[in-house]
The first five atom37 places (N, CA, C, CB, O) and aatype in JSON, in Angstrom:
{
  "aatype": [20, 20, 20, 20, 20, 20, 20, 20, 20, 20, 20, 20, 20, 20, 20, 20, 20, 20, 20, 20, 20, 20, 20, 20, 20, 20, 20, 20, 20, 20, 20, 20, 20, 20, 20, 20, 20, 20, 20, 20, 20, 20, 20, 20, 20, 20, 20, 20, 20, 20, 20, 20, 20, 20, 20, 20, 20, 20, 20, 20, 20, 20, 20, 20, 20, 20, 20, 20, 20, 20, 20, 20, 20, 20, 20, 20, 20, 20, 20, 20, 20, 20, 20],
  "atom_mask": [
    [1, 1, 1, 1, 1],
    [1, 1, 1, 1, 1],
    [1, 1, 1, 1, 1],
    [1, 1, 1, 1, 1],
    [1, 1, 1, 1, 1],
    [1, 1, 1, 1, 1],
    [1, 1, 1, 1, 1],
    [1, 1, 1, 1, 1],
    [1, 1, 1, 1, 1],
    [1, 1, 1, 1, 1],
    [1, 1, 1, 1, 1],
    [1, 1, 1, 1, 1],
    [1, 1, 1, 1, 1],
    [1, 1, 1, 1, 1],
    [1, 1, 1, 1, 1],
    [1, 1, 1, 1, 1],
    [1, 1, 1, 1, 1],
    [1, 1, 1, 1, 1],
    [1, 1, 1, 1, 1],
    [1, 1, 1, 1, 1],
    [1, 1, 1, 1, 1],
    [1, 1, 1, 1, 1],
    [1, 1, 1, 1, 1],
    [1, 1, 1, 1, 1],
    [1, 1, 1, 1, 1],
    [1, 1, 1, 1, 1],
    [1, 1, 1, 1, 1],
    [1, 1, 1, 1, 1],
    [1, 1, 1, 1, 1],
    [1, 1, 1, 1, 1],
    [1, 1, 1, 1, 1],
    [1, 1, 1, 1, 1],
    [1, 1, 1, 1, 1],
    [1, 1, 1, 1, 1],
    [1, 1, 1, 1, 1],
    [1, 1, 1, 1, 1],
    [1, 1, 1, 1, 1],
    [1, 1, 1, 1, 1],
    [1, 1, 1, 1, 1],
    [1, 1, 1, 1, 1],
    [1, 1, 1, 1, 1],
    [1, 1, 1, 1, 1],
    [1, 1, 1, 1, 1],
    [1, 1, 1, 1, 1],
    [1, 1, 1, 1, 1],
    [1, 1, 1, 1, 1],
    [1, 1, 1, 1, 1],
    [1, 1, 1, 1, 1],
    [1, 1, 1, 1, 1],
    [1, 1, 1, 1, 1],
    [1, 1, 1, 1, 1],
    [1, 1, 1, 1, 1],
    [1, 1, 1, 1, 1],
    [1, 1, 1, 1, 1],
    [1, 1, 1, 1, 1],
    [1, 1, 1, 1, 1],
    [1, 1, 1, 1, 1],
    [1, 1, 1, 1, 1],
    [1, 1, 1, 1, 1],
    [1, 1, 1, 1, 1],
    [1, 1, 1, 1, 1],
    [1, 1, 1, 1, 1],
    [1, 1, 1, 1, 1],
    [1, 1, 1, 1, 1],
    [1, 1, 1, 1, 1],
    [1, 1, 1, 1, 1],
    [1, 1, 1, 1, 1],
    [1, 1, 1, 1, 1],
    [1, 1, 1, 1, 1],
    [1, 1, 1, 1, 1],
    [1, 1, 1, 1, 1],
    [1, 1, 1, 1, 1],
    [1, 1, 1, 1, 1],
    [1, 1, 1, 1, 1],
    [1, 1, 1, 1, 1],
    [1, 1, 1, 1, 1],
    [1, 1, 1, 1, 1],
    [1, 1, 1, 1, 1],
    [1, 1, 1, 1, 1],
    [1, 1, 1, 1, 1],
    [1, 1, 1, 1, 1],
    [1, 1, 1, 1, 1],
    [1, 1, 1, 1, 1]
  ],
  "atom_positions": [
    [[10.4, -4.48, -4.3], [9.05, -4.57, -4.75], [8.4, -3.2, -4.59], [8.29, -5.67, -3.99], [8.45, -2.67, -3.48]],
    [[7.91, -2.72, -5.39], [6.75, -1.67, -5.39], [5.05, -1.85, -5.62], [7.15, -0.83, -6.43], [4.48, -2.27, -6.63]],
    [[4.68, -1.58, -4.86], [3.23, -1.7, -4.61], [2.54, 0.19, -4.47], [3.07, -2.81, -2.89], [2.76, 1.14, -3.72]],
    [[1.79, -0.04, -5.49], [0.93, 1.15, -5.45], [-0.57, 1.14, -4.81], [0.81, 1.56, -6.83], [-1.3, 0.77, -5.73]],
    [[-1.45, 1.42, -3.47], [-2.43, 1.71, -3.45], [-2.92, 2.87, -3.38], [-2.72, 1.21, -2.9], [-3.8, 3.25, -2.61]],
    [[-2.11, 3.74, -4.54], [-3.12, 4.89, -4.25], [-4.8, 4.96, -5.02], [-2.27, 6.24, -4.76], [-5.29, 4.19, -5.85]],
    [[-5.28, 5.97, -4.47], [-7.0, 6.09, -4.74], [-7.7, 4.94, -4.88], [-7.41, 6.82, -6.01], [-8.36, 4.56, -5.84]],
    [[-7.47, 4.33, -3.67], [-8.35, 3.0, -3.26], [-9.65, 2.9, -2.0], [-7.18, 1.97, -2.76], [-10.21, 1.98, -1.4]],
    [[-9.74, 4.38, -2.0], [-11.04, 4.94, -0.71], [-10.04, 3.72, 0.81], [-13.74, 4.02, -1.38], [-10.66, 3.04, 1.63]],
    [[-8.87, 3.8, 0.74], [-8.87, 3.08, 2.26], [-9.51, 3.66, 2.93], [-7.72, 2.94, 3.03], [-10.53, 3.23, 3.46]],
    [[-8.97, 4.96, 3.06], [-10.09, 5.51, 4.31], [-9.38, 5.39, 5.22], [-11.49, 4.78, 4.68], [-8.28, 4.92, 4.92]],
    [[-9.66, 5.81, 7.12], [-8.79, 5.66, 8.41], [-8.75, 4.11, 8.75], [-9.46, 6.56, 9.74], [-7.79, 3.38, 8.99]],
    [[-10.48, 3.79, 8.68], [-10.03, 2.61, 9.07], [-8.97, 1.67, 8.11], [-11.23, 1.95, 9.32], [-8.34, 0.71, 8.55]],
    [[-8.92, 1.98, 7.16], [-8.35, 0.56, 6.35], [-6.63, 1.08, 6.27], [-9.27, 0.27, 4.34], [-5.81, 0.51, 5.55]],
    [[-6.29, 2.37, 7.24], [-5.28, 2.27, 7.39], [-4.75, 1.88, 8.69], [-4.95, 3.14, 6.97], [-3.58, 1.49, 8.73]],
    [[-5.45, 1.93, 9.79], [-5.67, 0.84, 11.01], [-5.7, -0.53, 10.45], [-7.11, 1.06, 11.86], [-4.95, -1.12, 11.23]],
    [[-6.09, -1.38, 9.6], [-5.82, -2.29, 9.68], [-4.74, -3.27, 8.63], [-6.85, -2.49, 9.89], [-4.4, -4.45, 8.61]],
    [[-4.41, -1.85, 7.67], [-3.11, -2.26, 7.3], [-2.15, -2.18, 7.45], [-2.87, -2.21, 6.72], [-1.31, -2.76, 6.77]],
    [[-1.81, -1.1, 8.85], [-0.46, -0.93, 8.98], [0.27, -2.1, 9.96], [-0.27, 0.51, 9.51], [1.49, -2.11, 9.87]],
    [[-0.46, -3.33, 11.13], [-0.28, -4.17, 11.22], [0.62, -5.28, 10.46], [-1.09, -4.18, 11.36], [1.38, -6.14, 10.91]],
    [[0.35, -5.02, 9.46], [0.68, -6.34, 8.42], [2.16, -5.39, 7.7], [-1.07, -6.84, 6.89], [3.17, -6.06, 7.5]],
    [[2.2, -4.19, 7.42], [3.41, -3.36, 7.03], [4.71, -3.61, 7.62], [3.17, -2.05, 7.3], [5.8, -3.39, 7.08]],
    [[4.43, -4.24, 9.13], [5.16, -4.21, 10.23], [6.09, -5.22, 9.58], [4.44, -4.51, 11.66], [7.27, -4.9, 9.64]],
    [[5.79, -6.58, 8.87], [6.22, -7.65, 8.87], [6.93, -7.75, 7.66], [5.31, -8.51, 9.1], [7.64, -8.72, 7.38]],
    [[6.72, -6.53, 6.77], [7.37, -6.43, 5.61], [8.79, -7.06, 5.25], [7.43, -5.2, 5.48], [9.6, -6.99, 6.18]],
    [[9.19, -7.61, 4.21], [10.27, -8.01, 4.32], [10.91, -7.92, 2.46], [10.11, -9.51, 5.19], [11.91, -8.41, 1.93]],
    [[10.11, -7.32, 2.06], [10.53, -7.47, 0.17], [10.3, -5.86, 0.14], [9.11, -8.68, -1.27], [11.27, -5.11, -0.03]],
    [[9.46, -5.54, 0.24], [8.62, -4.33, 0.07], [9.79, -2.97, 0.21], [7.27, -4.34, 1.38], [10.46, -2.71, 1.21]],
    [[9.79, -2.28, -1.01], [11.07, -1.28, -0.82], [10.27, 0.41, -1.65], [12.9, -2.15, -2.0], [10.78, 1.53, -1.65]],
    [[9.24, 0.07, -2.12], [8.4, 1.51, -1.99], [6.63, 1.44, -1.72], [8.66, 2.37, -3.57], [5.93, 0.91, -2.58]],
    [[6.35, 1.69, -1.18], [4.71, 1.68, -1.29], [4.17, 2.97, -1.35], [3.98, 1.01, -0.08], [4.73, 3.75, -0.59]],
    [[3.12, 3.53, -2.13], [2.27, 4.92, -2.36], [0.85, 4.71, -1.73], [2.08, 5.34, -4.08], [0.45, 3.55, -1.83]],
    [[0.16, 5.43, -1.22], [-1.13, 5.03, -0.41], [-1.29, 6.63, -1.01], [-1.16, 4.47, 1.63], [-2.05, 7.29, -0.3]],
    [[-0.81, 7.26, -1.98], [-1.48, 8.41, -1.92], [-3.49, 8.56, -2.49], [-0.38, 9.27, -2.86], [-4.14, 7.83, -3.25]],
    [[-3.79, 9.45, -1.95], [-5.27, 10.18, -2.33], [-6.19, 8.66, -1.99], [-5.41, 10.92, -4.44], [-6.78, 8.02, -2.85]],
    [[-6.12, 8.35, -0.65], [-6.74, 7.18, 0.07], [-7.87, 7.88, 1.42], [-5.27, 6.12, 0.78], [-8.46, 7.15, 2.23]],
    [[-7.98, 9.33, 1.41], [-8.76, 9.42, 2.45], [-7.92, 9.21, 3.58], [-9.83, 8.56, 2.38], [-7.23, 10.12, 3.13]],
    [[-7.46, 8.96, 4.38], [-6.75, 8.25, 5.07], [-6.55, 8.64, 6.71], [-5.63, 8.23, 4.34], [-6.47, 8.1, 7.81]],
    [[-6.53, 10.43, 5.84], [-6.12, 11.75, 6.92], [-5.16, 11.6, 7.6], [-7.03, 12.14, 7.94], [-4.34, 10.71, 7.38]],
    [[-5.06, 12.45, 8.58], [-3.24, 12.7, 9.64], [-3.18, 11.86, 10.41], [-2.87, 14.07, 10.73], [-2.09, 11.62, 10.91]],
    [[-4.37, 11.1, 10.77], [-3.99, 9.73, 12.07], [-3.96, 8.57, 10.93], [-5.57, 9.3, 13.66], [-3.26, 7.64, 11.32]],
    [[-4.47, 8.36, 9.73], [-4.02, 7.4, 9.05], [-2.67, 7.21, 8.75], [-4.59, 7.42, 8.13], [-1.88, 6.3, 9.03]],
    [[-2.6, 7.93, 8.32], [-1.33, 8.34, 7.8], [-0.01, 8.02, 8.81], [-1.47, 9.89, 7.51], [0.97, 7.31, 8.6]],
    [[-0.33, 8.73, 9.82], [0.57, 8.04, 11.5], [0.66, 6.86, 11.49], [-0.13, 8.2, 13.04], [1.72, 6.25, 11.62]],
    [[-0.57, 6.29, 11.32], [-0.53, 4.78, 12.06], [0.22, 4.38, 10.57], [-2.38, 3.78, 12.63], [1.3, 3.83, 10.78]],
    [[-0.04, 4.49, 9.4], [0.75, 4.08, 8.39], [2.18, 3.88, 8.7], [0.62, 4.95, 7.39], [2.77, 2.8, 8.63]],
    [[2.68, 5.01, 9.04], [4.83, 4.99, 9.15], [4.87, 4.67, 10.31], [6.03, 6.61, 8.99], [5.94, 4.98, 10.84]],
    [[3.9, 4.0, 11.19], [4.2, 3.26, 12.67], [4.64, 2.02, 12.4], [2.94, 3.08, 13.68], [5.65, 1.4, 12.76]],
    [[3.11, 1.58, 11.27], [3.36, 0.12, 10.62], [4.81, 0.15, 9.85], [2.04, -0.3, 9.43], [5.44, -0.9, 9.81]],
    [[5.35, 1.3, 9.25], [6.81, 0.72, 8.1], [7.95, 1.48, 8.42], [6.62, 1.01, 6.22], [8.97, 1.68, 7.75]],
    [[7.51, 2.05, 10.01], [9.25, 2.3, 10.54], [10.05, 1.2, 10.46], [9.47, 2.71, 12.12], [10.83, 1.4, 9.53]],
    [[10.28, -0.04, 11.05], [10.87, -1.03, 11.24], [10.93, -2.14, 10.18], [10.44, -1.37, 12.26], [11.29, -3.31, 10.25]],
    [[10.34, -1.23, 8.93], [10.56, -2.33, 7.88], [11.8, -1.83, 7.35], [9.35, -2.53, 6.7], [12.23, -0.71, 7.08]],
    [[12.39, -3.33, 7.25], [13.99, -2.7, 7.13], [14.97, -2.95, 5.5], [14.99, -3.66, 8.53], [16.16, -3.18, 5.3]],
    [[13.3, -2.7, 4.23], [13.3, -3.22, 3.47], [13.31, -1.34, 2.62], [12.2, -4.53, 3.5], [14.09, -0.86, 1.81]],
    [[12.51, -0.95, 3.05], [11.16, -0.08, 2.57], [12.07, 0.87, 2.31], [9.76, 0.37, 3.64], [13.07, 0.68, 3.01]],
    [[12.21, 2.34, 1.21], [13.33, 3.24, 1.2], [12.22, 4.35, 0.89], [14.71, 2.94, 0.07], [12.49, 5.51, 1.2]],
    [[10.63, 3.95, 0.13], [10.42, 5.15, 0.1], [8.7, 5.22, 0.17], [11.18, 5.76, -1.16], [7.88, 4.48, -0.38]],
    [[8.49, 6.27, 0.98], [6.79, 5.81, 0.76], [6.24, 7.24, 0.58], [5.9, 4.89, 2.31], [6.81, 8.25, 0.99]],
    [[4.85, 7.22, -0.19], [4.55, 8.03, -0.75], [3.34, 8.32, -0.2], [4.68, 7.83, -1.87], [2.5, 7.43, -0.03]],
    [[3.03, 10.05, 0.25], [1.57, 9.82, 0.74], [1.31, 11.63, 0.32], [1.33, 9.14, 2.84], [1.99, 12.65, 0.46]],
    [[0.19, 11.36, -0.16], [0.19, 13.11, 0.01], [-1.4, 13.22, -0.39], [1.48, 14.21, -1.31], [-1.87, 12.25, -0.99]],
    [[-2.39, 14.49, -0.05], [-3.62, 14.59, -0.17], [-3.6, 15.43, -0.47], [-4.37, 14.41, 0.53], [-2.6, 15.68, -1.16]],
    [[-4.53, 16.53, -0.29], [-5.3, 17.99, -0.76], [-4.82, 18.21, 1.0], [-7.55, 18.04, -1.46], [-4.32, 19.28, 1.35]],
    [[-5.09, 16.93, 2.12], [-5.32, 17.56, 3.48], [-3.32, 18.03, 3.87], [-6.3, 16.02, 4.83], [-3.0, 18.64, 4.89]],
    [[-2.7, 17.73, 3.2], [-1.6, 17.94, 3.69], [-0.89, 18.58, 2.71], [-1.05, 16.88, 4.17], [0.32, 18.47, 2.87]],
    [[-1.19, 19.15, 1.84], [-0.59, 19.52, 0.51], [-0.95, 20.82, 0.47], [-1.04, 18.73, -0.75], [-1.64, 21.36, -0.39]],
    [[-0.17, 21.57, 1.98], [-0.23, 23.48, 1.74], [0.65, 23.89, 2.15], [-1.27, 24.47, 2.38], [1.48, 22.97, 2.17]],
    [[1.15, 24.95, 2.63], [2.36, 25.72, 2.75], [3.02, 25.08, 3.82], [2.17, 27.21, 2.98], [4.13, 25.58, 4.01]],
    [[2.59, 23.69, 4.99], [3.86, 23.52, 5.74], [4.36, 22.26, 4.78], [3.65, 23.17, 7.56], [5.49, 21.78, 4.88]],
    [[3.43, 21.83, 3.92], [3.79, 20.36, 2.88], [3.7, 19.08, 3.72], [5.52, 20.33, 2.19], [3.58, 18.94, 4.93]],
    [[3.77, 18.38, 2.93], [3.43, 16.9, 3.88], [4.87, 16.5, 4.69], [2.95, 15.32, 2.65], [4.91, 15.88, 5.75]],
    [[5.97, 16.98, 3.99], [7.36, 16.4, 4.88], [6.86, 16.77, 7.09], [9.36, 17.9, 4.06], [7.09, 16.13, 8.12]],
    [[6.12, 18.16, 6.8], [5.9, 18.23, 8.07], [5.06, 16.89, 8.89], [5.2, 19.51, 8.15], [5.36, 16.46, 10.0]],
    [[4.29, 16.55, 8.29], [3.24, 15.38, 8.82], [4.02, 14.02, 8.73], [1.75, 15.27, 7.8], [3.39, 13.06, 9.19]],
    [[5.25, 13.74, 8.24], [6.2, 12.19, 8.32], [7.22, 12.74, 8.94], [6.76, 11.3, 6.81], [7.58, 13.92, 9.02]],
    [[7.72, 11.59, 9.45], [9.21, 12.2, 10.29], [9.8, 10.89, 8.85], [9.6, 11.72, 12.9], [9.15, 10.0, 8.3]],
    [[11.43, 11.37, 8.64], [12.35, 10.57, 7.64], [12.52, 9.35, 8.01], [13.65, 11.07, 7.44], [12.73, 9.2, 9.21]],
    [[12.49, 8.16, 7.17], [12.68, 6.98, 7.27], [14.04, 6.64, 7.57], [12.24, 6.46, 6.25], [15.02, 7.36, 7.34]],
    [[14.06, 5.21, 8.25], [15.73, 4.99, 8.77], [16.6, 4.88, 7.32], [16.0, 3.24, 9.85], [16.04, 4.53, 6.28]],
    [[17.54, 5.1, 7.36], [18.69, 4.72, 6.46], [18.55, 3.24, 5.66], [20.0, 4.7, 7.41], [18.2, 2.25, 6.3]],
    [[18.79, 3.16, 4.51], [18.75, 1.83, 3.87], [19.93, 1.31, 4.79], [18.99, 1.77, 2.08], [20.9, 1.72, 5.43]],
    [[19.19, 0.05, 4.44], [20.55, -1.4, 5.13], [20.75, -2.09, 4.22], [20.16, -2.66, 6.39], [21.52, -3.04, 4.33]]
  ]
}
């Protein structure tokens, strides 16, 4: 399944309270949250919520705030291996 929310003003909080529910994922194999406001602790708590989804292969996030010479790969650590 792919689900796109990008440019949906989440914002920090609304990535605090979606990465909860990410956790439980079980279909879900790309999601984009790009240009959501979200910033570098959103964004964290985001791949906290979909480390352990053992579904997920690719997620997409990128802003203006992370999109300069170290690039956003610096701000995610790599997702586990498909299963």
């Amino acid at each position: 399944m792919w689900r796109s929310l990008d440019n949906n003003n989440i914002g920090r909080e609304g990535a605090f309270a979606l990465a909860p529910a990410l956790k439980d994922c079980r279909a879900l194999r790309r999601l984009s949250i790009a240009s959501n406001g979200i910033g570098k602790k959103g964004g964290q708590v985001i791949l906290s919520g979909v480390k352990d989804c053992p579904t997920l292969i690719q997620l997409l996030y990128a802003t203006a705030s992370v999109a300069n010479a170290s690039g956003a790969a610096a701000h995610s650590p790599p997702l586990h291996p498909c299963r």
